[in-house]
N, CA and C atoms as a LAMMPS dump frame, in Angstrom:
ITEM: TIMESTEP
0
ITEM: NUMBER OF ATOMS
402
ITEM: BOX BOUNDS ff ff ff
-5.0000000000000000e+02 5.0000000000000000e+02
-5.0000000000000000e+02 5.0000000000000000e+02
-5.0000000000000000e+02 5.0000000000000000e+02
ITEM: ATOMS id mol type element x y z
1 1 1 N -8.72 10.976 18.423
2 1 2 C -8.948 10.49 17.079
3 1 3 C -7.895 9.444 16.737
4 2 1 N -8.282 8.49 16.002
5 2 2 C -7.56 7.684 15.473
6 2 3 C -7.318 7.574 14.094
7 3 1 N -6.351 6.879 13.602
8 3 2 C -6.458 6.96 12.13
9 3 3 C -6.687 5.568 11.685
10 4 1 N -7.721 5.268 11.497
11 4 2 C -8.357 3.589 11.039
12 4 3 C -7.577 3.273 9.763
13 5 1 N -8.063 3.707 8.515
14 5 2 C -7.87 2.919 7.267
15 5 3 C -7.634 3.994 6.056
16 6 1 N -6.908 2.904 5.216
17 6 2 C -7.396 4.063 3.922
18 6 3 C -8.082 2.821 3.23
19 7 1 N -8.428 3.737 2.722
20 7 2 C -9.468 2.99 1.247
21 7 3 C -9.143 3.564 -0.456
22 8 1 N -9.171 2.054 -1.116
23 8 2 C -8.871 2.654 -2.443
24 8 3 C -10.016 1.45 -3.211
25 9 1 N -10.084 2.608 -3.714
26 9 2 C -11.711 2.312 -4.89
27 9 3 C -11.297 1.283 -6.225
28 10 1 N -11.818 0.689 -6.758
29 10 2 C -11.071 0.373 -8.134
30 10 3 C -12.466 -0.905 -8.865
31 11 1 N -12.071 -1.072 -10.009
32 11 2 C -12.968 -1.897 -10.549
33 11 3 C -13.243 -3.084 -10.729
34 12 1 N -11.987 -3.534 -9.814
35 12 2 C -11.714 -4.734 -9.695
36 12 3 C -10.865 -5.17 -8.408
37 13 1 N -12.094 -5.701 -7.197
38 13 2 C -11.586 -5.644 -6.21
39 13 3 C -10.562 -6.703 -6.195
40 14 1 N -11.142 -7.873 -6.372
41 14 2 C -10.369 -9.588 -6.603
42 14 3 C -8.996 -9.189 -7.368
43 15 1 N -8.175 -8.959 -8.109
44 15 2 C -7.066 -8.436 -8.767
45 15 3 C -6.293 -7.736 -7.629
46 16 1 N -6.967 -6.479 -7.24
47 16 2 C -6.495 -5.999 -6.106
48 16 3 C -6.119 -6.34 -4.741
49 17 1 N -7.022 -6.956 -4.07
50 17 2 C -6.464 -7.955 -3.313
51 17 3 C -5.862 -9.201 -3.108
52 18 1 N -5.932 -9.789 -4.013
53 18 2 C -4.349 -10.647 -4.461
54 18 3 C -3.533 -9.438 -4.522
55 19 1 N -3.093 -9.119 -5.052
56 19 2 C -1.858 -8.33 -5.078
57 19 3 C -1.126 -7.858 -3.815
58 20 1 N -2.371 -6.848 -3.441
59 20 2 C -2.13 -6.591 -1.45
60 20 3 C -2.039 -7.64 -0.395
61 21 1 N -2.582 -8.86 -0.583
62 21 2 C -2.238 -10.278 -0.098
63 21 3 C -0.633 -10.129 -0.362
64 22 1 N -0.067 -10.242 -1.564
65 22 2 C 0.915 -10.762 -1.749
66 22 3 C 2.119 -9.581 -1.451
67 23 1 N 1.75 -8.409 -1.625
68 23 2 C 2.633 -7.566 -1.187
69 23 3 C 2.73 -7.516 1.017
70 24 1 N 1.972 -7.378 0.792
71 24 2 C 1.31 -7.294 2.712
72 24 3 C 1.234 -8.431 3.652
73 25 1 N 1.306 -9.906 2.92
74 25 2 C 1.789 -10.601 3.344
75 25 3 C 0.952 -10.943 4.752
76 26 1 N -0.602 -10.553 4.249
77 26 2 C -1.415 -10.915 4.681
78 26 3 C -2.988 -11.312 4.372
79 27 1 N -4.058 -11.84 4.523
80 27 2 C -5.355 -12.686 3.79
81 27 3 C -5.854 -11.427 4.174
82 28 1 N -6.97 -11.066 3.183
83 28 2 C -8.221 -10.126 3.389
84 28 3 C -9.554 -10.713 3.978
85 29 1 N -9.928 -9.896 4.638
86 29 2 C -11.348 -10.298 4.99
87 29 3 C -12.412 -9.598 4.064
88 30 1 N -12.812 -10.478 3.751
89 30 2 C -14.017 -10.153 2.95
90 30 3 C -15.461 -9.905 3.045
91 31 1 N -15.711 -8.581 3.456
92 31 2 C -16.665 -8.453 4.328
93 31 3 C -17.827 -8.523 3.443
94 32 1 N -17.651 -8.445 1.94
95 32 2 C -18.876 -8.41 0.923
96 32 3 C -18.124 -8.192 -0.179
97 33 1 N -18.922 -9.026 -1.342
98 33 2 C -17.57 -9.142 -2.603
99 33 3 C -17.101 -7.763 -3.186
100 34 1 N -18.098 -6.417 -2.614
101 34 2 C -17.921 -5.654 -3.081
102 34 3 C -16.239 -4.819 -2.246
103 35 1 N -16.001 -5.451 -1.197
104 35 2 C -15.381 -4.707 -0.382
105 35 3 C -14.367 -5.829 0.646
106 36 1 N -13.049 -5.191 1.214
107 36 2 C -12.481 -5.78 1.659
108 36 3 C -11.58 -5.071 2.195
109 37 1 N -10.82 -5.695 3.467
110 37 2 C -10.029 -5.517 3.925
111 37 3 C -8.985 -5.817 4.609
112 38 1 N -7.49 -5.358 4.546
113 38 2 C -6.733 -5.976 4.546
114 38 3 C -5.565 -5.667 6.037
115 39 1 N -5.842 -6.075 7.255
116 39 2 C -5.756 -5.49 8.368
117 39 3 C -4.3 -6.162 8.616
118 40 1 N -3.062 -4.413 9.44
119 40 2 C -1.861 -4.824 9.914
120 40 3 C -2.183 -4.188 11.251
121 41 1 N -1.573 -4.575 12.425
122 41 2 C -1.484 -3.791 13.563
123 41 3 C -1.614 -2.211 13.399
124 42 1 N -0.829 -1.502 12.501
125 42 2 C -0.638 -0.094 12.331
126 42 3 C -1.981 0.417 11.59
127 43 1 N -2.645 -0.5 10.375
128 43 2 C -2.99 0.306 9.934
129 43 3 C -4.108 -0.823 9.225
130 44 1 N -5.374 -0.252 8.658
131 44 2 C -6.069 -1.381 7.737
132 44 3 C -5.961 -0.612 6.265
133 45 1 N -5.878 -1.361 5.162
134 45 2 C -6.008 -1.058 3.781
135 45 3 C -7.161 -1.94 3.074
136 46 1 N -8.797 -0.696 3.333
137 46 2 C -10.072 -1.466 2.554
138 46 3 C -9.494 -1.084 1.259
139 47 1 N -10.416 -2.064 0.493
140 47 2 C -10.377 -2.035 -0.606
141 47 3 C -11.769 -2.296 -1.272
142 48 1 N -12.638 -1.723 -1.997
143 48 2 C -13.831 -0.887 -2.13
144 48 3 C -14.356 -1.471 -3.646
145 49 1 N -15.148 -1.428 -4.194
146 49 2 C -15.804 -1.812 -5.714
147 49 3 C -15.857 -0.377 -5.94
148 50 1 N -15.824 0.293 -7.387
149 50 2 C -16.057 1.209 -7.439
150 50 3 C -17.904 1.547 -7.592
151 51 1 N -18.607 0.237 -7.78
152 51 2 C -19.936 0.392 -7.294
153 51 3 C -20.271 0.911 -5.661
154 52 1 N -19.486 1.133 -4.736
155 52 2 C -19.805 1.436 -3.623
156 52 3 C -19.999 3.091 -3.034
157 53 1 N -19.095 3.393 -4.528
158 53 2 C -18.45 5.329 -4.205
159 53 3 C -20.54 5.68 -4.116
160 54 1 N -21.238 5.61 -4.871
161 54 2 C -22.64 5.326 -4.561
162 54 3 C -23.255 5.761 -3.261
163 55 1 N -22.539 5.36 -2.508
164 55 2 C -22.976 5.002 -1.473
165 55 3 C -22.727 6.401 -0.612
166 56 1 N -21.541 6.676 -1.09
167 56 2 C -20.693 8.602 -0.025
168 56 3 C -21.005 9.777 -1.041
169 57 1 N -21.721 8.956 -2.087
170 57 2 C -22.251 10.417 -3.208
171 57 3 C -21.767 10.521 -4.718
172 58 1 N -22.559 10.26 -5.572
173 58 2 C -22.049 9.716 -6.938
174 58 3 C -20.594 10.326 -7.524
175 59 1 N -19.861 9.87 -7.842
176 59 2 C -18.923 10.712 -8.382
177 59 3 C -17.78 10.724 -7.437
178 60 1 N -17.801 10.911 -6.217
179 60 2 C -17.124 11.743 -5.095
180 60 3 C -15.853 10.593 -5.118
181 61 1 N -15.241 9.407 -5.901
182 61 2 C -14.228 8.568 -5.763
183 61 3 C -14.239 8.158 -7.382
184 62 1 N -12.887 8.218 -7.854
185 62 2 C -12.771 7.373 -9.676
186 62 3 C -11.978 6.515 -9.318
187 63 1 N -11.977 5.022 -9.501
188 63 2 C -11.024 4.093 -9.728
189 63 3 C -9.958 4.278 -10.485
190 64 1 N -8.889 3.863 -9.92
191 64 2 C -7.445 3.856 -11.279
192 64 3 C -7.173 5.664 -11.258
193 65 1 N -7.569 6.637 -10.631
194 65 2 C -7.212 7.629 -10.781
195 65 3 C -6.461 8.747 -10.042
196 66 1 N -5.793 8.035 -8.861
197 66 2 C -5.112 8.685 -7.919
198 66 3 C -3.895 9.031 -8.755
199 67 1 N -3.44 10.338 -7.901
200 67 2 C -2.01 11.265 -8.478
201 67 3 C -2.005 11.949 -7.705
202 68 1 N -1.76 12.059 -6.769
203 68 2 C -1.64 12.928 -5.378
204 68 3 C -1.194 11.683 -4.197
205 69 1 N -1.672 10.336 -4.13
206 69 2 C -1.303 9.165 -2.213
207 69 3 C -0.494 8.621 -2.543
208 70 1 N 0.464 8.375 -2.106
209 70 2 C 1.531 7.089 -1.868
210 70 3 C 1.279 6.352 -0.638
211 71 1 N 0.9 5.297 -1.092
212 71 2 C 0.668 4.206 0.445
213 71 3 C 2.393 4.009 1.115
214 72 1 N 2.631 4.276 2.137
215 72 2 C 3.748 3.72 2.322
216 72 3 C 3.737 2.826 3.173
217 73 1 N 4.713 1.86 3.772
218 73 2 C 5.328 0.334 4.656
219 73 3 C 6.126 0.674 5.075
220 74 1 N 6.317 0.686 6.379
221 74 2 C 7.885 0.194 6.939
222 74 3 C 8.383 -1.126 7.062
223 75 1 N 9.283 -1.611 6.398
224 75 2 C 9.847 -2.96 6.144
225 75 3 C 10.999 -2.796 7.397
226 76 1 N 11.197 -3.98 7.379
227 76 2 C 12.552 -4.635 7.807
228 76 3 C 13.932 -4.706 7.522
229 77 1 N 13.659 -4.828 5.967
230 77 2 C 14.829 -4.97 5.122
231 77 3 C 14.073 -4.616 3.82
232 78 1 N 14.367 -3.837 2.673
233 78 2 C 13.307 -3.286 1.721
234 78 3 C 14.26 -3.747 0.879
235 79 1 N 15.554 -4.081 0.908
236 79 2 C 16.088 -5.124 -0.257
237 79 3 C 15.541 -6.488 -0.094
238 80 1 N 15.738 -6.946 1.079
239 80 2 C 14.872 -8.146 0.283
240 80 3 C 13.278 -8.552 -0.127
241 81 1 N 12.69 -7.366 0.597
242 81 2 C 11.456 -6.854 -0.062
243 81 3 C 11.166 -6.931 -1.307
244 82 1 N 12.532 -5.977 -1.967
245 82 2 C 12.435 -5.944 -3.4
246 82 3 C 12.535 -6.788 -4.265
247 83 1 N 13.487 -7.758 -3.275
248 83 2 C 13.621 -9.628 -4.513
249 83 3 C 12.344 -10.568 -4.171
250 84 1 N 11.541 -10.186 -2.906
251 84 2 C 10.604 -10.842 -3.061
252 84 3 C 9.406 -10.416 -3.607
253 85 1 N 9.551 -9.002 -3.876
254 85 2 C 8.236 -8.577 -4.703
255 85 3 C 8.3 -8.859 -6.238
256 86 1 N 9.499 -9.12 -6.93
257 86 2 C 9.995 -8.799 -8.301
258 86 3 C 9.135 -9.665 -9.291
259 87 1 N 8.519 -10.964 -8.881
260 87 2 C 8.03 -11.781 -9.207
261 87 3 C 6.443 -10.998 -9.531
262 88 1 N 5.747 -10.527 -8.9
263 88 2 C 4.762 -9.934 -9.601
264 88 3 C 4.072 -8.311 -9.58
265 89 1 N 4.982 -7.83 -8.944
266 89 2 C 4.91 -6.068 -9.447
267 89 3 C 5.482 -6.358 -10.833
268 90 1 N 4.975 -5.125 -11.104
269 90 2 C 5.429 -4.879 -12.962
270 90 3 C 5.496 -4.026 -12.933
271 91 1 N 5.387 -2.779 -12.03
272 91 2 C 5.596 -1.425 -13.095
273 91 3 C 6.531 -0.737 -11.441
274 92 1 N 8.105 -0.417 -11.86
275 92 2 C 8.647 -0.482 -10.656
276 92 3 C 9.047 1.077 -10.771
277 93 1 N 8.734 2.068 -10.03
278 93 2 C 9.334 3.253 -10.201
279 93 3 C 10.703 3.972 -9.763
280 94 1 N 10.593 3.135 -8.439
281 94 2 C 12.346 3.461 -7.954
282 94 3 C 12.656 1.935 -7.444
283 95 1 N 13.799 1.569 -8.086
284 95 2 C 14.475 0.258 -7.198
285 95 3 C 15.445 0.874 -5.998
286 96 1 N 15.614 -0.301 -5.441
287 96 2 C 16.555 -0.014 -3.293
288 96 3 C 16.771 1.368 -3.851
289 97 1 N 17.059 2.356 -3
290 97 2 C 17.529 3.634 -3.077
291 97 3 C 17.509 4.396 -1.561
292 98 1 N 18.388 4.692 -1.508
293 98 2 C 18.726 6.05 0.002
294 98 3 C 18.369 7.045 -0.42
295 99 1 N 17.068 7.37 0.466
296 99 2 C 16.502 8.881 0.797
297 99 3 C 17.485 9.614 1.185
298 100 1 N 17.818 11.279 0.549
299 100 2 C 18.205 12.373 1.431
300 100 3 C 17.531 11.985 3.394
301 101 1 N 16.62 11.638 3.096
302 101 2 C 15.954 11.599 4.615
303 101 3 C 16.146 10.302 5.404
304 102 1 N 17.584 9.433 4.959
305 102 2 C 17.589 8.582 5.841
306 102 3 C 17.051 7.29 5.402
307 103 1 N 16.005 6.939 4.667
308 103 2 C 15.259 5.52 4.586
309 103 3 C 15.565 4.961 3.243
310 104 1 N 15.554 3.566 3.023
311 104 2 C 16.235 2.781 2.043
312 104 3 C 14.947 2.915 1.835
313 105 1 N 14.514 3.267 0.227
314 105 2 C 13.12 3.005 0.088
315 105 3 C 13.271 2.363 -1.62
316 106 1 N 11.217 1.393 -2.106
317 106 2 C 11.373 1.187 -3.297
318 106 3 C 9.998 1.444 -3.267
319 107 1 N 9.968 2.211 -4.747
320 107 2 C 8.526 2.723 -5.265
321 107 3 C 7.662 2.276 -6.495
322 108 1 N 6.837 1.567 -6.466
323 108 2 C 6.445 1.013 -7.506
324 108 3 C 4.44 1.178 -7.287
325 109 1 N 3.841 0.803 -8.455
326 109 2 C 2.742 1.099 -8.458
327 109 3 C 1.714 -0.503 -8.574
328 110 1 N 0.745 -0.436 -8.048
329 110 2 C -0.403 -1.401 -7.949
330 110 3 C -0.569 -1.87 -9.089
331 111 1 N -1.569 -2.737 -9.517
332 111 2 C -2.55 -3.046 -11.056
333 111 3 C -3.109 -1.523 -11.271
334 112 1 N -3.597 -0.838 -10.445
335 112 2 C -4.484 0.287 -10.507
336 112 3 C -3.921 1.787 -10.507
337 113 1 N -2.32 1.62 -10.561
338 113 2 C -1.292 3.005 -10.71
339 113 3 C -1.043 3.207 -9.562
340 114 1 N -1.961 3.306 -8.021
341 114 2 C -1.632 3.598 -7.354
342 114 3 C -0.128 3.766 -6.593
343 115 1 N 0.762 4.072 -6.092
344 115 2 C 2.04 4 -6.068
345 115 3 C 1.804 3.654 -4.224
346 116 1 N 3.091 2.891 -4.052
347 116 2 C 3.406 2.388 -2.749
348 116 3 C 5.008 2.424 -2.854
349 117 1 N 5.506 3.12 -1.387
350 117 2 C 6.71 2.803 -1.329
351 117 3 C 6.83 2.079 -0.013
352 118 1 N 7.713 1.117 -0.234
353 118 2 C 8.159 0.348 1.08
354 118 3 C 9.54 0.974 1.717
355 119 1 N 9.821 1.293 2.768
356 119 2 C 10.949 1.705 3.488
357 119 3 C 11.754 0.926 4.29
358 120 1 N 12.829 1.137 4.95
359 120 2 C 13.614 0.751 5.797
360 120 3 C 14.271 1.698 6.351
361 121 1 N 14.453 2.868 7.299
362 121 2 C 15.183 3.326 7.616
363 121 3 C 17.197 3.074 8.356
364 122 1 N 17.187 3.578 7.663
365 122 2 C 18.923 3.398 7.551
366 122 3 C 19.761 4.416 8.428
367 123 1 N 19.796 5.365 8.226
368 123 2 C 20.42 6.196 9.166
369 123 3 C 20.085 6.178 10.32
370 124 1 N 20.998 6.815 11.506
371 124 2 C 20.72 6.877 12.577
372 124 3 C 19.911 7.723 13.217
373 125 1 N 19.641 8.66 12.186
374 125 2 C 18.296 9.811 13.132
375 125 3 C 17.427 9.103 11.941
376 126 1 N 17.401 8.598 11.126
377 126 2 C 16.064 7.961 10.504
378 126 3 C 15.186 6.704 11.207
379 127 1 N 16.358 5.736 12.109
380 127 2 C 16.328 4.778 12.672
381 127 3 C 15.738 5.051 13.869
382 128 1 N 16.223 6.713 14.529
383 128 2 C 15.612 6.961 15.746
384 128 3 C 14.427 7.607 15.699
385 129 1 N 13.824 8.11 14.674
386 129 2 C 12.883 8.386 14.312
387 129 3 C 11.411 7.376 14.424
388 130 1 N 11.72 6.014 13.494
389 130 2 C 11.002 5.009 13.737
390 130 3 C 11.324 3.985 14.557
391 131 1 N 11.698 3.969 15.977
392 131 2 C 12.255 3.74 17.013
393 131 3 C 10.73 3.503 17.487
394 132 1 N 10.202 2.021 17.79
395 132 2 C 9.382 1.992 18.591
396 132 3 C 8.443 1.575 17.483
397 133 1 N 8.404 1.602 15.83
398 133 2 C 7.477 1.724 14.735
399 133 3 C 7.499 0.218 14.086
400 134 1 N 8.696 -0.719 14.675
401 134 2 C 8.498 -2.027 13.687
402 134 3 C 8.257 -2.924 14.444
């Protein structure tokens, strides 16, 4: 098994992917205006119309309503992550900060609440941990 993608639903795909463009620092493919996706070596992040939830069974996905996923990144450097994101995140939940567990991380949320933290591991069993991951 592999682990392909996540997907996050919302009502406004175009908003959303600018944003993930600009955080991810990569173009979406747009496979239909309803839907898109935004592909890294590790991992793809679709991004969905909430007209599509339809499609896996009415109801079964709400836009804007996650409280349980954190998307996370492994960065390079997540300070300067953070001066280059500052310009259009707006709602920032943790600035640079050292995990008990080793990783320089910053947590902030989408247009859509969703929360993403970007990392850097810092310590040396955090470092050897993602050894082989950047």
């Amino acid at each position: 098994m592999n682990f392909a993608s996540v997907r996050i639903i919302t009502d406004d795909v175009d908003r959303l992917v600018d944003f993930y463009e600009k955080v991810m620092g990569v173009s979406a493919e747009r496979l239909a205006p309803v839907f898109a996706e935004l592909i890294l070596p590790s991992c793809t992040l679709a991004i969905g119309h909430s007209q599509t939830v339809q499609l896996f069974g009415a109801g079964s996905a709400v836009a804007a309503n996650n409280q349980t996923v954190i998307l996370e990144f492994l960065v390079h450097d997540v300070d300067t992550e953070f001066e280059r994101l500052k310009p259009f995140v707006h709602e920032w939940v943790t600035e640079p900060t050292t995990m008990p567990w080793g990783n320089r991380a910053i947590l902030f949320r989408d247009p859509d609440g969703n929360l993403i933290n970007l990392f850097t591991p810092v310590t040396e069993e955090a470092i050897k941990r993602f050894s082989g991951r950047r």
